[in-house]
C-alpha positions in Angstrom: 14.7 -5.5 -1.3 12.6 -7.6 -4.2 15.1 -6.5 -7.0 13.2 -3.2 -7.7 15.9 -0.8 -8.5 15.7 1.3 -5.9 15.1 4.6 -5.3 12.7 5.9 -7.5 13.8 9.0 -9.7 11.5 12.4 -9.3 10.0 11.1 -12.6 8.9 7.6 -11.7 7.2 8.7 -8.7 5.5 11.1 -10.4 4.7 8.8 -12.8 3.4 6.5 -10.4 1.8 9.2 -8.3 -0.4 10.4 -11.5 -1.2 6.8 -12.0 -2.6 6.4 -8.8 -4.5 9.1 -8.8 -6.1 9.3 -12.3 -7.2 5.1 -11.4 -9.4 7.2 -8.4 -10.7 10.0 -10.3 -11.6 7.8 -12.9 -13.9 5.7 -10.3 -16.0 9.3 -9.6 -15.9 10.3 -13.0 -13.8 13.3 -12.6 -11.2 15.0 -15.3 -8.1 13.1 -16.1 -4.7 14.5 -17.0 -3.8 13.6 -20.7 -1.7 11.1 -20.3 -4.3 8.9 -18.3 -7.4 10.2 -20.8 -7.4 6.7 -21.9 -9.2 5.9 -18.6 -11.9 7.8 -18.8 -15.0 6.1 -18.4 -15.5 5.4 -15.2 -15.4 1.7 -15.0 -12.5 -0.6 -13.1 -9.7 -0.7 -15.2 -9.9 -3.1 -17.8 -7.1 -5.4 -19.4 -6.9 -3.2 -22.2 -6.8 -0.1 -20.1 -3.4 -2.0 -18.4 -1.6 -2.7 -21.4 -2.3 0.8 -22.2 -0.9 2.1 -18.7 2.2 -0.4 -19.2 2.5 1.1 -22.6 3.0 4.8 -20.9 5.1 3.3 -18.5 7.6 2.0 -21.1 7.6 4.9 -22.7 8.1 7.4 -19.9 9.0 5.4 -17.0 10.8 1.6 -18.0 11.3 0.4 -14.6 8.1 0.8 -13.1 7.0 -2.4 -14.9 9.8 -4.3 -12.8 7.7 -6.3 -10.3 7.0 -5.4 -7.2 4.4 -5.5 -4.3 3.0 -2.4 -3.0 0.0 -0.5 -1.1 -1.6 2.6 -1.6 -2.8 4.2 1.4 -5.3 7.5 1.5 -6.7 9.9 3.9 -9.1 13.1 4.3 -8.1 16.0 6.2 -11.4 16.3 8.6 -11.2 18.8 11.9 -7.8 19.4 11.4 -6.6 15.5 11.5 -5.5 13.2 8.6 -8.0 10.3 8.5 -7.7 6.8 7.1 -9.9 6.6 4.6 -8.2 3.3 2.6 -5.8 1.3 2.4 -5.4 -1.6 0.3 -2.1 -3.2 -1.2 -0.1 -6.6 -2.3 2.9 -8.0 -0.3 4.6 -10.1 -3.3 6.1 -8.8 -6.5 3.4 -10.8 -8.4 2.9 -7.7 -10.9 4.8 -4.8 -12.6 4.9 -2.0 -9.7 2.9 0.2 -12.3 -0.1 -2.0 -12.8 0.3 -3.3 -8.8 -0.6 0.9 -8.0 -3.1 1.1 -10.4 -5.2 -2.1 -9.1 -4.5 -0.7 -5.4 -5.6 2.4 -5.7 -8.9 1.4 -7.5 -9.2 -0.9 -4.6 -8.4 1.3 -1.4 -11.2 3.3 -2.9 -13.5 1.7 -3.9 -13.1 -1.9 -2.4 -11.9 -1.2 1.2 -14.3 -3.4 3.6 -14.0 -0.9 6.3 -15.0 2.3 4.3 -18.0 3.5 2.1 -16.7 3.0 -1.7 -14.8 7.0 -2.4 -17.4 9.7 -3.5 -16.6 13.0 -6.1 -17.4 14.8 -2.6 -14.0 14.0 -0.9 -11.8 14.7 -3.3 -10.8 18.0 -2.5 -9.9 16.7 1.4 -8.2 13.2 -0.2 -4.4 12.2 0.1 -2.7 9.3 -1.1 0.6 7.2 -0.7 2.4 4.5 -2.0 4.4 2.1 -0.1 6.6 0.1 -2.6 8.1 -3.1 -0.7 10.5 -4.7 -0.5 11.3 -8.6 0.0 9.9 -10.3 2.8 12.4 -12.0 5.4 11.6 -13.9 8.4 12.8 -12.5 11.5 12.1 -12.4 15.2 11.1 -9.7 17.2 14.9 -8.4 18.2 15.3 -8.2 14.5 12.4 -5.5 14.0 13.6 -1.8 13.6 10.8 0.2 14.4 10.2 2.9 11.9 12.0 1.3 9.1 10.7 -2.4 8.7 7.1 -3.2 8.1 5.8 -6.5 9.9 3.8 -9.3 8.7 2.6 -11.6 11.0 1.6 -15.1 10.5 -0.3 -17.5 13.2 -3.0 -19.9 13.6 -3.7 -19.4 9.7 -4.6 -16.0 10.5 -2.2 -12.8 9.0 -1.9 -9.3 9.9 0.3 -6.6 8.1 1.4 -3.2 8.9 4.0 -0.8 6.8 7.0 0.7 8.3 5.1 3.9 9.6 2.1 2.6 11.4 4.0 2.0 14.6 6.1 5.0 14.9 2.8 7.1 13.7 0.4 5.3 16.7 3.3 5.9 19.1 3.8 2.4 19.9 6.8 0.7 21.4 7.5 -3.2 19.8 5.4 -5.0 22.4 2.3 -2.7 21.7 3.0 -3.2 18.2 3.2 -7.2 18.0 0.0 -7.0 20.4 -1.6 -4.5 17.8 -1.2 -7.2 15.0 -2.6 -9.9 16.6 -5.4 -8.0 17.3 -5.6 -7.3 13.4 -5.1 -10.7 12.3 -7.8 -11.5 15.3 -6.2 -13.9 17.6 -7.6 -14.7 20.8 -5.2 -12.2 23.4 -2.2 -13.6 24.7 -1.4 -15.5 21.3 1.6 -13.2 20.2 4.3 -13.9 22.5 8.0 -14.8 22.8 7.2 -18.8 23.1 5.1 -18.6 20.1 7.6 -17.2 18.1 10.6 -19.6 18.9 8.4 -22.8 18.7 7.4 -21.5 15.1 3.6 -21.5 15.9 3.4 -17.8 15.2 6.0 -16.3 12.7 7.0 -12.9 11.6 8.7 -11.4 8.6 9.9 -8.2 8.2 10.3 -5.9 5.0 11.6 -2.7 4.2 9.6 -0.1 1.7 9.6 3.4 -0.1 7.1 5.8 0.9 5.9 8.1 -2.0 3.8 10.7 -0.7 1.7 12.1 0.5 0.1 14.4 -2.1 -3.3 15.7 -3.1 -5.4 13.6 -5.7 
């Protein structure tokens, strides 16, 4: 894993979960629990509104500023399905796991490409998760464990990534997953295969991660 002590006591995922969630109400202007009030004004989070969620962190939660990647993932319960609605997230441990939620979760919903930015509307349908992850190792395709590795992909300067339970949620076998990815990463079909991997023109890495979550916003 990337040296994040894991697993994550009840209390740091709370911690992490309330983070996550206050960052999103926050962006529709919505009530914030008192130990996020600091964010309250609607905006992106600022550097000073970081230092002051490192600050809680060190107080209630020290190990949450160890660094590590992560991606925070939501859906809205429509028609009795769970929806993507967002998902957004950072593969290295470039930031303490704290701030790395609280940037995520502004972006899956507010920045996602793929999505209208998050209205006040769907909060009462919204769910979020965090995937905390762990170091990246390059592997072949034997090497993959379906349901507990996430892939990245890398080919043709092109990259694709999904988390551990993307496969095993879509029902896919390891072919249809590897096909799946290039698809994401948008390479021409045909381009993910066995003689691509062992001449190094396309290369995979695998990673293992926690899931926090879901819960309601």
């Amino acid at each position: 894993m990337s040296g994040f002590p894991f697993p994550l006591t009840p209390v740091e995922e709370n911690f992490l979960m309330g983070c996550a969630s206050a960052v999103i109400r926050r962006g529709v202007r919505q009530p914030l629990p008192d130990e996020f009030s600091f964010l309250a004004d609607g905006e992106e989070p600022d550097p000073r509104d970081l230092d002051n969620i490192a600050l809680a962190a060190r107080e209630k939660a020290p190990r949450l500023l160890t660094q590590a990647g992560a991606f925070v993932t939501l859906h809205v319960k429509a028609h009795g399905a769970c929806v993507l609605r967002g998902c957004i997230g950072i593969m290295e441990p470039a930031m303490p796991l704290i701030l790395t939620t609280a940037r995520m979760a502004w972006a899956a919903a507010f920045e996602d490409r793929r999505f209208q930015p998050l209205c006040a509307s769907e909060l009462a349908s919204l769910e979020l998760d965090i995937s905390v992850l762990g170091e990246l190792s390059p592997c072949f395709p034997q090497d993959i464990e379906l349901g507990r590795h996430g892939v990245r992909l890398e080919a043709m300067g092109r990259t694709a990534v999904f988390l551990p339970q993307v496969p095993t949620e879509q029902g896919w076998d390891l072919e249809q997953t590897l096909e799946a990815l290039g698809r994401k990463a948008g390479l021409p079909p045909g381009a993910v295969n066995p003689e691509a991997f062992r001449k190094g023109i396309s290369r995979l890495f695998r990673y293992e991660a926690v899931l926090i979550g879901p819960r309601a916003v």
